[in-house]
Residue frames as qw, qx, qy, qz and C-alpha x, y, z in Angstrom:
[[0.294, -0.801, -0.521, 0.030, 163.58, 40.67, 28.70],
 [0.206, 0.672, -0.121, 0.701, 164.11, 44.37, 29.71],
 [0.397, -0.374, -0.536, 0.645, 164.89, 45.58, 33.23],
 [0.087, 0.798, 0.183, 0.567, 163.21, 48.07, 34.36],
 [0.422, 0.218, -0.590, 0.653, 164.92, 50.19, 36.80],
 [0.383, -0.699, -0.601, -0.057, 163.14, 50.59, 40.36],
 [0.198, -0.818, 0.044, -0.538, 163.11, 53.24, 42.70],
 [0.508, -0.146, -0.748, 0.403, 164.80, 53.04, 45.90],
 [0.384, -0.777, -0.473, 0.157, 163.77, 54.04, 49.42],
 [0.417, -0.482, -0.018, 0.771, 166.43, 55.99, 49.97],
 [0.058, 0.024, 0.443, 0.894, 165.35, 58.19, 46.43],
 [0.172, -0.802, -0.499, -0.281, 161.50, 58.82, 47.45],
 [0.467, -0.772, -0.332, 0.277, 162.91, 61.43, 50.21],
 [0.399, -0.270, 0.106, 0.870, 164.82, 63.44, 48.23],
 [0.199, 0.744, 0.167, -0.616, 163.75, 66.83, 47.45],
 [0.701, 0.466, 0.441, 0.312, 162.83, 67.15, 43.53],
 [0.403, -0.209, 0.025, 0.891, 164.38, 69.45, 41.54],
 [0.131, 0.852, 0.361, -0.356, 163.16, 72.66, 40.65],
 [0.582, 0.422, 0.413, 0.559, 163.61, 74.73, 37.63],
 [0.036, -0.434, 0.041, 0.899, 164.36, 78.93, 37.80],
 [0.199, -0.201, -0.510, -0.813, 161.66, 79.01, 34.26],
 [0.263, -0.581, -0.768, -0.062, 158.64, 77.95, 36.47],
 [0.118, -0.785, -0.062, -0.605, 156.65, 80.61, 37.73],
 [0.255, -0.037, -0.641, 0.723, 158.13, 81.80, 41.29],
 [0.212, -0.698, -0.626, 0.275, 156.03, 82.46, 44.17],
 [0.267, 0.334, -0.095, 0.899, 155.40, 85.89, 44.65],
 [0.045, 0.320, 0.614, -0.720, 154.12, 88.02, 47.96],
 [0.038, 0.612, 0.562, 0.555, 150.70, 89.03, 47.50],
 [0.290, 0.058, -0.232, 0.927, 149.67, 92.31, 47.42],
 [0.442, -0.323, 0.008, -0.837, 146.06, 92.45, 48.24],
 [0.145, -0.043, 0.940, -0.306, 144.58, 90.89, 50.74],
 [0.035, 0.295, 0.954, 0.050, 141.38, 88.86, 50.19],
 [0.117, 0.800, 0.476, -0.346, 138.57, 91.56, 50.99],
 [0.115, 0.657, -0.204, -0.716, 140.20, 94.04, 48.24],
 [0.052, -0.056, -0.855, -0.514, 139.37, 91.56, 45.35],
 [0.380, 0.314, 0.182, -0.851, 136.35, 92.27, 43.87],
 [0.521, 0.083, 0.846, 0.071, 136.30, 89.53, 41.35],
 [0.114, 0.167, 0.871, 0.448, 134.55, 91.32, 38.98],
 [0.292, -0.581, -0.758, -0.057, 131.12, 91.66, 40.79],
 [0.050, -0.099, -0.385, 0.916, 130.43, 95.30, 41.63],
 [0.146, 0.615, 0.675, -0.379, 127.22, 96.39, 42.75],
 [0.206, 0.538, 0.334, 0.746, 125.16, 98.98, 40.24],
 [0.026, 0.402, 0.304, -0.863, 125.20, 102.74, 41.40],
 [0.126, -0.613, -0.615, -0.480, 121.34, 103.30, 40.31],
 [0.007, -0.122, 0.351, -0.929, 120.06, 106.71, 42.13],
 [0.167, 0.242, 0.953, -0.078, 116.91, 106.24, 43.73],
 [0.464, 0.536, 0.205, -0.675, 115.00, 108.98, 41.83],
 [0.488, 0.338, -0.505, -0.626, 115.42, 107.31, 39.02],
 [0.253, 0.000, 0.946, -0.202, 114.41, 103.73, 40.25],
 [0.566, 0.505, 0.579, -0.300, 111.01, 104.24, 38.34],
 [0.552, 0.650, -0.418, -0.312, 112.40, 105.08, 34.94],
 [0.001, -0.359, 0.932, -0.051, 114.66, 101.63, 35.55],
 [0.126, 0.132, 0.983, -0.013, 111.94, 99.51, 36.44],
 [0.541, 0.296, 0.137, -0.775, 108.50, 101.69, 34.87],
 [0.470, 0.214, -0.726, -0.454, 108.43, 99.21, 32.08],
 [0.395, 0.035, -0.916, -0.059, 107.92, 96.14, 33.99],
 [0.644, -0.440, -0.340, -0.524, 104.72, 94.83, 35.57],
 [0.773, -0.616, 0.110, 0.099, 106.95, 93.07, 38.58],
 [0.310, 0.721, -0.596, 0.168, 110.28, 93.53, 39.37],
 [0.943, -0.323, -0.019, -0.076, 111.87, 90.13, 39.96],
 [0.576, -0.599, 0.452, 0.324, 115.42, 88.81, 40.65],
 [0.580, 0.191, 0.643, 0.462, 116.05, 87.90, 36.84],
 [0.282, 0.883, 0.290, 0.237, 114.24, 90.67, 35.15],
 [0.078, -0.987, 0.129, 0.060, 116.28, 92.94, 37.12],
 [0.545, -0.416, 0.570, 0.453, 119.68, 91.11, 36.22],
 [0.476, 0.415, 0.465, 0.620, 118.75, 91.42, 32.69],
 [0.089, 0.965, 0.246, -0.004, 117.81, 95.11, 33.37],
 [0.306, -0.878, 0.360, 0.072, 121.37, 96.02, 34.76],
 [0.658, 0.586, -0.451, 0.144, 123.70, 93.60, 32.78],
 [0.186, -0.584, 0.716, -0.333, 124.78, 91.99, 36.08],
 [0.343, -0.129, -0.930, -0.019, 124.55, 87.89, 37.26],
 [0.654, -0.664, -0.225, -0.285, 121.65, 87.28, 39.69],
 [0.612, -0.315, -0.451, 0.568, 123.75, 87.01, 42.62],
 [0.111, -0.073, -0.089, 0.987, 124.70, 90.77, 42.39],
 [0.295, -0.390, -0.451, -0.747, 120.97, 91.35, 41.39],
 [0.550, -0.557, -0.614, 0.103, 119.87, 89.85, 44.91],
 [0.574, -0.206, -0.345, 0.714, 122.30, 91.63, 46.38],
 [0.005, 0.294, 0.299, 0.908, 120.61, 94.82, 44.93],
 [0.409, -0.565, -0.536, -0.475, 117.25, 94.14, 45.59],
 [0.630, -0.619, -0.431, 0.185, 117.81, 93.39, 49.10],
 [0.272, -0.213, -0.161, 0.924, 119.59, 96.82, 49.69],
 [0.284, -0.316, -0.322, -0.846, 116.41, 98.71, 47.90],
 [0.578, -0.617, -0.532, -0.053, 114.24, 96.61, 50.51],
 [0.447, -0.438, -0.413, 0.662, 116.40, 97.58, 53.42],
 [0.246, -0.036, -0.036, 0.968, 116.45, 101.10, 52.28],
 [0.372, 0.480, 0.672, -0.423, 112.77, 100.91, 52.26],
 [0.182, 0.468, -0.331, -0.799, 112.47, 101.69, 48.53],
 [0.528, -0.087, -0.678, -0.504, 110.93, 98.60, 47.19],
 [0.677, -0.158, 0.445, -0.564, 108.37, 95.98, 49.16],
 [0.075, -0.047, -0.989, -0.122, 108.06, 91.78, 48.71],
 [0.586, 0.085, -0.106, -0.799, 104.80, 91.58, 47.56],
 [0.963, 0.119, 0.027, -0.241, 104.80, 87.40, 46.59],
 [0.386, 0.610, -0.692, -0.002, 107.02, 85.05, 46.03],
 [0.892, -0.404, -0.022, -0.203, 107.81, 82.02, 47.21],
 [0.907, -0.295, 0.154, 0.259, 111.24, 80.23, 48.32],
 [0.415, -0.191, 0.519, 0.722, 114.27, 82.55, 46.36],
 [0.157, 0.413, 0.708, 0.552, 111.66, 83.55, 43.75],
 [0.053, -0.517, -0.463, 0.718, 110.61, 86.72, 45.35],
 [0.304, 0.530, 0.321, 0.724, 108.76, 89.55, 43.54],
 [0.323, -0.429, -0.248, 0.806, 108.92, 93.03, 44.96],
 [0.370, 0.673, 0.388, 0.510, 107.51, 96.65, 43.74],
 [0.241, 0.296, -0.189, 0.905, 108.32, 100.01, 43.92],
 [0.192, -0.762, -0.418, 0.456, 106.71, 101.74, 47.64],
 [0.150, 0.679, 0.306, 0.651, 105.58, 105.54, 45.99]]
C-alpha cells in the first residue's frame, strides 16, 4: 500500500509562496468614474435629428440603437436626454417599450 503524505496543522498557516513571474499588483491610475467602458453617448446635433430619424415611422429604443451603432442601454440613455431636452415626446408604449416622435 502507498502512504500518502498528510498535511499538518502547523503547515495550513503558513504563508504560500509567491513567484516574482506572476503579474504584480499595480496602483491604479484612474479612478472608477473616468472609465468609460466603451459606452459613449452619440454627439447627434439637434438640427439634424430629422434627417437621423425622417426615415422611420416611430422612433423606438431598438430602431434607434440600430440607427447609431450603439447597445440599447446607451440608446435609452439617448432618448431620454432628447425627451428632457424637450426634442422628442412618448407618444405609446408600454412598460420599457416606449415609442417617442420628433415635437416640430
Amino acid at each position: 500500500m502507498s502512504e500518502t503524505k498528510k498535511d499538518t496543522k502547523s503547515s495550513w498557516n503558513k504563508p504560500k509562496e509567491t513567484s516574482d513571474t506572476k503579474s504584480s499588483k499595480k496602483p491604479k491610475d484612474e479612478s472608477i468614474g473616468d472609465i468609460t467602458h466603451g459606452l459613449a453617448m452619440p454627439t447627434v446635433d439637434e438640427t439634424k435629428l430629422k434627417d437621423l430619424f425622417g426615415g422611420t415611422k416611430a422612433i423606438t429604443l431598438y430602431e434607434t440603437s440600430r440607427i447609431l451603432n450603439v447597445n440599447a442601454s446607451v440608446a435609452n440613455k439617448f432618448l431620454n436626454d432628447l425627451e428632457s431636452k424637450n426634442l422628442i415626446i412618448r407618444v405609446g408604449g408600454y412598460s420599457g417599450h416606449y415609442i417617442w416622435k420628433l415635437i416640430e
